[in-house]
Every structure is written in C-alpha cells, then in structure tokens.
C-alpha atoms as an extended CHARMM CRD file, in Angstrom:
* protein
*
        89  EXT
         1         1  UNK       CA              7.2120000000        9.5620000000       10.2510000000  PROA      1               0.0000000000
         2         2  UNK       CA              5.4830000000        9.1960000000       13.4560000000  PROA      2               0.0000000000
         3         3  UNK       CA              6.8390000000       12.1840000000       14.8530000000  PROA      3               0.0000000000
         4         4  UNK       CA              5.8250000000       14.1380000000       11.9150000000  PROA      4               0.0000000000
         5         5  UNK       CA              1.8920000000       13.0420000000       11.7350000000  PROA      5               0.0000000000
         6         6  UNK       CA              2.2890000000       14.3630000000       15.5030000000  PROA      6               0.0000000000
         7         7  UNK       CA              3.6740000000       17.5590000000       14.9980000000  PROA      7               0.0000000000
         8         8  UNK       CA              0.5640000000       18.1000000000       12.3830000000  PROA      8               0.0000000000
         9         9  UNK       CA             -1.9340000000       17.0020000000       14.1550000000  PROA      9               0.0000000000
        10        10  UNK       CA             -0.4660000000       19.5040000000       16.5970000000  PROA      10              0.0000000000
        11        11  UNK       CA             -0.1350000000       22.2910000000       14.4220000000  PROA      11              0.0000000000
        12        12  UNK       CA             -4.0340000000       21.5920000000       13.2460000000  PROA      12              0.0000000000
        13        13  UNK       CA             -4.6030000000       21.8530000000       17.0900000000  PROA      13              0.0000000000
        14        14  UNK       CA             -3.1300000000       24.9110000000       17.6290000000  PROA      14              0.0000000000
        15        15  UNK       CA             -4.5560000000       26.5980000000       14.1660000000  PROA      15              0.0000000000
        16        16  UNK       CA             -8.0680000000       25.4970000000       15.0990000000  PROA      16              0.0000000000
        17        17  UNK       CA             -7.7680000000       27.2190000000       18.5860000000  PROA      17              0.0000000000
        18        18  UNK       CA             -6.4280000000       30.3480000000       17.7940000000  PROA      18              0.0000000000
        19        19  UNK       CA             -9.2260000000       30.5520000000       14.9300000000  PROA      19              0.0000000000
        20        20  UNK       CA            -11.5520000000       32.6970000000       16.6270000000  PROA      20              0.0000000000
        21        21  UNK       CA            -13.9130000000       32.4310000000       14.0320000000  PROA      21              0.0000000000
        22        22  UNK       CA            -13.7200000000       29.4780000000       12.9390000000  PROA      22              0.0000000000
        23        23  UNK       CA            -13.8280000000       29.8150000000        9.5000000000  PROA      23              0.0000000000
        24        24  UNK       CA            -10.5930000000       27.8080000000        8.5610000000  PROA      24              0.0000000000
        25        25  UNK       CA             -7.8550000000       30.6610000000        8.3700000000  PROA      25              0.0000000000
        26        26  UNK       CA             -6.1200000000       33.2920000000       10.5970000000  PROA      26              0.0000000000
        27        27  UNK       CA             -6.6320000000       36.7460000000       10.3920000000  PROA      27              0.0000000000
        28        28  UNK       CA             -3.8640000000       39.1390000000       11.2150000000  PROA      28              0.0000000000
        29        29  UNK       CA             -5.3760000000       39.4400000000       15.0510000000  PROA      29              0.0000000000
        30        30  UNK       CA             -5.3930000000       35.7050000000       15.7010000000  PROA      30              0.0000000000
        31        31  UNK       CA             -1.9700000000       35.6330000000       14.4310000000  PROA      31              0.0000000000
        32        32  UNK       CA             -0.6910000000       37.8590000000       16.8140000000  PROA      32              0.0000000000
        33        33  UNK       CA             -2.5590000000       36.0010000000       19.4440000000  PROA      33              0.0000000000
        34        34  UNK       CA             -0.3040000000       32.5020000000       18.3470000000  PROA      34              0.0000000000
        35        35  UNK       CA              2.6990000000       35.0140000000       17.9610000000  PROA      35              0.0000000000
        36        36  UNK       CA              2.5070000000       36.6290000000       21.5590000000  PROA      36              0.0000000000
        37        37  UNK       CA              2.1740000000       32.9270000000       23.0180000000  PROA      37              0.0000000000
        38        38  UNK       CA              4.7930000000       31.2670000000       21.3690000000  PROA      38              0.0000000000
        39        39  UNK       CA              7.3460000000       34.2310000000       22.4870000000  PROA      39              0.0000000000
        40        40  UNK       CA              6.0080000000       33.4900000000       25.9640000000  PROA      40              0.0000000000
        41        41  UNK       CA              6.6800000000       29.8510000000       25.0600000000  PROA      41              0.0000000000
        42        42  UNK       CA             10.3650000000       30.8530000000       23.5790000000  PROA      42              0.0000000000
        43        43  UNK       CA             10.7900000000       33.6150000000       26.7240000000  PROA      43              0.0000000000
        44        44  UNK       CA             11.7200000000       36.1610000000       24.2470000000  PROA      44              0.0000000000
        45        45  UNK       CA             10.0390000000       39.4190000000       23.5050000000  PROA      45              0.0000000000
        46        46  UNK       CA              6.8810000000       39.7200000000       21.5240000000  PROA      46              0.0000000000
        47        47  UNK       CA              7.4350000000       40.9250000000       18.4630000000  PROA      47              0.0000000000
        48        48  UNK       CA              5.9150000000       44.9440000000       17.4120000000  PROA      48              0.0000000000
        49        49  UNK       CA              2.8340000000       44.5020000000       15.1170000000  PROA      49              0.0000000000
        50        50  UNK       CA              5.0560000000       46.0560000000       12.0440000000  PROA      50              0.0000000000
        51        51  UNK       CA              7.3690000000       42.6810000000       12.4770000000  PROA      51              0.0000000000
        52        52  UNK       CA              4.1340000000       40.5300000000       12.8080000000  PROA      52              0.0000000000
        53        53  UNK       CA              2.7360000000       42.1120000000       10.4480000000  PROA      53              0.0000000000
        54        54  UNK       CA              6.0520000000       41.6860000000        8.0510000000  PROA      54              0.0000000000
        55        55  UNK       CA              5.6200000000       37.9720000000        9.0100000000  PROA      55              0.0000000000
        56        56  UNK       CA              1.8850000000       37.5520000000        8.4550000000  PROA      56              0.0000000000
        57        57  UNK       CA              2.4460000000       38.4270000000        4.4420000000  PROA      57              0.0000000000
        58        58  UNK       CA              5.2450000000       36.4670000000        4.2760000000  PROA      58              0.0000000000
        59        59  UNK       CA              3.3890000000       33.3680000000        5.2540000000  PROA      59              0.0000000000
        60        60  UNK       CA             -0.1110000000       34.4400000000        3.2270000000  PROA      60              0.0000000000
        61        61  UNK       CA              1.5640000000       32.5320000000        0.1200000000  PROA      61              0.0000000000
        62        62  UNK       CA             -1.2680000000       33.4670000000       -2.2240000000  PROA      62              0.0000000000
        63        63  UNK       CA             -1.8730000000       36.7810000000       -0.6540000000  PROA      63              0.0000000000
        64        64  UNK       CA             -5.2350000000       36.7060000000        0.1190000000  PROA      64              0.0000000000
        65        65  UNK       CA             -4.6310000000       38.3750000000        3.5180000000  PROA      65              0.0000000000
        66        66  UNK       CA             -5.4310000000       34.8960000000        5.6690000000  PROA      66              0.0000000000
        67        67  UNK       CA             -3.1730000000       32.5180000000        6.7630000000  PROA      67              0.0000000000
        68        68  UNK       CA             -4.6040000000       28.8770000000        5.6400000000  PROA      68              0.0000000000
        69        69  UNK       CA             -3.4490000000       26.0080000000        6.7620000000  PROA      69              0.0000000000
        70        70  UNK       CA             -0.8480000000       24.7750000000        4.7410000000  PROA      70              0.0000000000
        71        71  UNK       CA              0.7960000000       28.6030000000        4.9840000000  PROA      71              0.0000000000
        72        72  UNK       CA              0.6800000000       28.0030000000        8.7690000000  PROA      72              0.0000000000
        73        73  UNK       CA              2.6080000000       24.8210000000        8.5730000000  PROA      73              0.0000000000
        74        74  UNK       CA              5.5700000000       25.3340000000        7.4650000000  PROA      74              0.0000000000
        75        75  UNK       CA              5.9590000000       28.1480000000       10.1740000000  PROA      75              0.0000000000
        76        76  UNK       CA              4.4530000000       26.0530000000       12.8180000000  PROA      76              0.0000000000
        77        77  UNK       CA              7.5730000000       23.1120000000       12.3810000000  PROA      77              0.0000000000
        78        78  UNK       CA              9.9080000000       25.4420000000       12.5110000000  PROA      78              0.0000000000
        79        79  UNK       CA              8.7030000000       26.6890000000       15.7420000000  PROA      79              0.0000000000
        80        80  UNK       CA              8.2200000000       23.2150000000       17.1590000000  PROA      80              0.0000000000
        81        81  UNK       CA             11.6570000000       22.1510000000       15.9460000000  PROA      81              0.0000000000
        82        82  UNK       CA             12.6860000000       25.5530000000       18.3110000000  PROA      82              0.0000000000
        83        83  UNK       CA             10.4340000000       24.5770000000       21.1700000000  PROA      83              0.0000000000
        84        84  UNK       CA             11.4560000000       21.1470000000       21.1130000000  PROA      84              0.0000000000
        85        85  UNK       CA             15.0960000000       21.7920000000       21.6270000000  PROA      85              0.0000000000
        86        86  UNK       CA             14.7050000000       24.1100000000       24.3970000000  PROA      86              0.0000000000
        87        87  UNK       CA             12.8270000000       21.6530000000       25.5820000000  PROA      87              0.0000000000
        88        88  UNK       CA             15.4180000000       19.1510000000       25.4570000000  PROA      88              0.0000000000
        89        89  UNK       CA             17.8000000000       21.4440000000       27.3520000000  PROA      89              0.0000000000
C-alpha cells in the first residue's frame, strides 16, 4: 500500500513537471517530452511521433485530445514497474 501511494505521488510529480502549461493535462508535445525521457531512462530508442502519437490516443480515454491524470496513471505504473526492475538488476 505504501509503495503504491509512492508511486502516485510520483507519477503526480512527474505529470505536473512535464505540464508546461500548467493547466492540469498533457498535450501531445509534453507527452513526447515524458516519452523521449523515459526511453533515455529505459536506454531504448525514442519512439517516431506516429507511435507516440498511436500511444497518446490510446491513453486520452475520453478522447478529448489531453491526457488527464487518471489516463496518465495507468501508463505511468507500468513504466515504473519497468524502471524499477531494471533497476533492481
């Protein structure tokens, strides 16, 4: 449980400071931004904008072309839960 409150206030964090303009969601161009450094993160490639862009409107749930913060979540633990075993490597 502990671990989980963690991970979310991490993920609020990290949504907070990649939201440019601070207006409580991510646009497509602060997405990329998070995208680009968690593949640095991962040392993988960066995704092309079509596969970003693939991923952004999977995650905009109610398609109102902004990522909110419960869209972002669910996304954000599974990249933690991949960071975290690398990590553990």
């Amino acid at each position: 449980m502990e671990e989980e409150l963690k991970m979310e206030a991490l993920a609020q964090e990290i949504f907070d400071f990649y939201d440019a303009n601070k207006n409580g969601t991510l646009e497509m161009k602060e997405m990329k931004n998070i995208i680009a450094h968690i593949a640095k993160r991962l040392k993988v490639p960066t995704p092309n904008d079509e596969e970003i862009e693939k991923g952004f409107h999977s995650l905009d749930v109610n398609k109102d072309g902004v990522i909110q913060f419960r869209e972002f979540l669910p996304f954000y633990k599974s990249v933690y839960s991949q960071l975290k075993n690398i990590k553990g490597k």
